[in-house]
N, C-alpha and C positions, 0 to 999 in steps of 0.2 A: 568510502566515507562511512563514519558511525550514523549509528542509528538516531537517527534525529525527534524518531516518535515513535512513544510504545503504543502499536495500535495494533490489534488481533490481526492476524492475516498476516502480517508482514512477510518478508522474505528474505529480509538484513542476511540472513546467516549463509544463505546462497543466491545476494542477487549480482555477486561476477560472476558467476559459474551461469545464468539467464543471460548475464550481458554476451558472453561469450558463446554463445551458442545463435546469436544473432545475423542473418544474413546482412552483408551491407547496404543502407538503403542511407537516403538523401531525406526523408520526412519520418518522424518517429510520434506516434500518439499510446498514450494511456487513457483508457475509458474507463477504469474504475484505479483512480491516480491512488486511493489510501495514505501511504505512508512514504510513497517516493520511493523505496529503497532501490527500484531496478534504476530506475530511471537514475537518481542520486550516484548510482554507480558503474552506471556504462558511457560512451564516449558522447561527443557532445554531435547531434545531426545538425542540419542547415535549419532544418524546421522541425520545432517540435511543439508538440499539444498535451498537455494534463488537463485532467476532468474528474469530476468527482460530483455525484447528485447531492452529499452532503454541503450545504451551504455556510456550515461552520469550519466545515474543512477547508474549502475553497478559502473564505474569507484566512484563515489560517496562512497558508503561502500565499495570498495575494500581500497581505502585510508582512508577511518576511520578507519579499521582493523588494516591497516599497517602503518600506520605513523599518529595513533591519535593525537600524543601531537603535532606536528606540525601544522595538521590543526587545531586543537583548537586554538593555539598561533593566525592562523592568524585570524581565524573569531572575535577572541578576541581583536582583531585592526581594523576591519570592522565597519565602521562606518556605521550606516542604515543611507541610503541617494538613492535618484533618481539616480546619480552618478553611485552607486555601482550598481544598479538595471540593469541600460541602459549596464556595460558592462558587467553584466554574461551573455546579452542574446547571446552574443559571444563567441563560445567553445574556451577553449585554450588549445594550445598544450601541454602543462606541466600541467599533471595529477592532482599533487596535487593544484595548482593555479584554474585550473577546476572541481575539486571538490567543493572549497572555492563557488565557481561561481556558482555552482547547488545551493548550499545552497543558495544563495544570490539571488538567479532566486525564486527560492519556496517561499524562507520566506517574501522577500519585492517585489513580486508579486501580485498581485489581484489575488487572485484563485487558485495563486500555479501551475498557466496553465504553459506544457511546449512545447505548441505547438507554441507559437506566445506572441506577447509584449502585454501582457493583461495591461499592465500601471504598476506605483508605488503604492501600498498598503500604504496608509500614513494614520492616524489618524485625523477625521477631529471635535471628539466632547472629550472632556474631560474625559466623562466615561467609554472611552473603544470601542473598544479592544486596550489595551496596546501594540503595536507590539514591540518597544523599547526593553519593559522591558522582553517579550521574547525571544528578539534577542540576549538581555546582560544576559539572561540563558543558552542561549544555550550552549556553551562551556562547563560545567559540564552534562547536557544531553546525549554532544556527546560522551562524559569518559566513561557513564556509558554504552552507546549502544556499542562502541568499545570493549568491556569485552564482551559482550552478542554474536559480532558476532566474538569469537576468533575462535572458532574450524565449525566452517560452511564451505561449499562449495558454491563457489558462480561462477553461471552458467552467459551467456548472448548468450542466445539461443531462438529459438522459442519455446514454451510452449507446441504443439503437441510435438512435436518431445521428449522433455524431460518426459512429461507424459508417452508415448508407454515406455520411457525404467526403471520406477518403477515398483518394485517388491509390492508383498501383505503386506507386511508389512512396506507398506511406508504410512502415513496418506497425502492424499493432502489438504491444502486448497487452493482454486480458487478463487479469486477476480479478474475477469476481467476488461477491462473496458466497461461498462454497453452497451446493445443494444442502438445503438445511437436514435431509437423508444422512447425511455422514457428520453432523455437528452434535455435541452432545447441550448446546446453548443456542439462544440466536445472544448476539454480539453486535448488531450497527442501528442506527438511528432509520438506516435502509438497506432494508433486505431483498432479497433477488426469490420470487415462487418459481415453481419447477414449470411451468410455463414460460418465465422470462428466461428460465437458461435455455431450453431449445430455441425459442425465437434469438437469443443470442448465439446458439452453435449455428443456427442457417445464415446468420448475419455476416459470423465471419468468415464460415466456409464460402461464404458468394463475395468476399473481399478478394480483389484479382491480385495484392501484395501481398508480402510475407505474413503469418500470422505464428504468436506462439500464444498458446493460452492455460493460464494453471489451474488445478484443481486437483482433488482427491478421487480415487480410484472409484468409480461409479459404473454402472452398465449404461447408464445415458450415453455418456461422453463415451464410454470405449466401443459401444453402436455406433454413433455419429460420425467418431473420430475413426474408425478404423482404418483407416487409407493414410493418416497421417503420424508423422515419428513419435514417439513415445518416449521421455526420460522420466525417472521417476531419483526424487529424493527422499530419504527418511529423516520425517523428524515426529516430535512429539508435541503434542496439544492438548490443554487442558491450564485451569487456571494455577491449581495447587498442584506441587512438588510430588507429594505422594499419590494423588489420583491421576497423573499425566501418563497417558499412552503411547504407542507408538504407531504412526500412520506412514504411509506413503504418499507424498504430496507429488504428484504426477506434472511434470509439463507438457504440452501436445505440441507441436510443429507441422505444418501446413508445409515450408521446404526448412534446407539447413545451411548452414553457410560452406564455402565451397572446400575449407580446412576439417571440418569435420564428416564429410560425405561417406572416408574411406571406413571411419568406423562403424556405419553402418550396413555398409555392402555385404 
């Protein structure tokens, strides 16, 4: 599936290449849900959980779920303009109007930040990135995610808390937001101190099913992690074109699925 929300973190660009790397499991949760992208593009389990502490987000898919063809109608009358940008950063009290406004915060954002006014995302060279022609897709996007999150549970709770209460047969994936050690920004409305990511690497390490969890190369996580598989992807981060670096955004795995075992022996 395309990318349904420009929101930092994401993983659109390799979230089958996560889905596939997944052992088979019957219950499937996201404790830090963001942007959907793994979840939006791996198979459908019996049970599954999204969660997200942001409550602009949550409220975000819960009104995709429930009332897609409305929100579609209006983002379909949303014009991309500064206009629209300036007032999503303003919650609104009617659900679905603030849903419209998350989208409209993400998409004609700089950076998809929803911590603060990162500016209007506007097009300043002819070859792209097309945001327009994005914008004027997304309504058939949002159709098809609407179908994907029919039968889910969707939490908006803190992420310990919902992890201590999965059973073994629940697969986690974890994408936090990254130790702020390795960001050259903070970027969400809620950030994670280097206190919660250890209390979160004990959480999931004492989870008795599958765990994979993402992040960027850190000696936290490669102490912790040490016992557990290691892929690493490359990509680049940063908000402007000529200041974007290149990092290694690490997955960790707890076990593997039973088709990719041999590549690691």
């Amino acid at each position: 599936m395309k990318r349904i929300l420009n929101y930092p973190g994401s993983k659109w660009q390799y979230a089958k290449q996560i889905a596939s790397l997944m052992p088979d499991h019957k219950a499937y949760c996201e404790p830090f849900f963001g942007s959907g992208a793994v979840f939006f593009n791996k198979k459908k389990a019996i049970l599954e959980t999204i969660n997200d502490v942001d409550g602009r987000l949550v409220n975000l898919f819960t009104i995709l779920r429930e009332e897609p063809v409305k929100l579609t109608q209006l983002v379909d009358y949303t014009l991309y303009s500064r206009q629209e940008y300036e007032l999503a950063l303003e919650q609104s009290a009617d659900p679905l109007e603030d849903a419209r406004r998350m989208l409209v915060r993400c998409w004609m954002g700089i950076g998809g930040k929803t911590n603060a006014d990162a500016g209007f995302r506007r097009n300043i060279s002819w070859n792209g990135p097309y945001n327009t022609y994005e914008w004027n897709e997304l309504p058939d996007r949002l159709l098809k995610a609407a179908k994907r999150l029919k039968d889910a549970q969707i939490e908006c709770k803190d992420a310990l808390q919902l992890i201590g209460e999965l059973d073994k047969d629940t697969l986690i994936y974890a994408d936090p937001p990254y130790l702020q050690a390795t960001r050259t920004s903070i970027h969400y409305e809620h950030e994670c101190s280097n206190d919660y990511h250890i209390d979160l690497i004990r959480a999931l390490k004492a989870h008795t099913g599958p765990v994979l969890l993402s992040g960027y190369d850190h000696e936290l996580y490669n102490k912790e992690l040490s016992e557990w598989h290691r892929i690493e992807f490359s990509t680049k981060i940063g908000i402007h074109t000529k200041t974007k670096r290149s990092v290694s955004d690490v997955l960790w795995l707890n076990q593997l699925p039973t088709s990719q075992m041999s590549i690691f022996e």
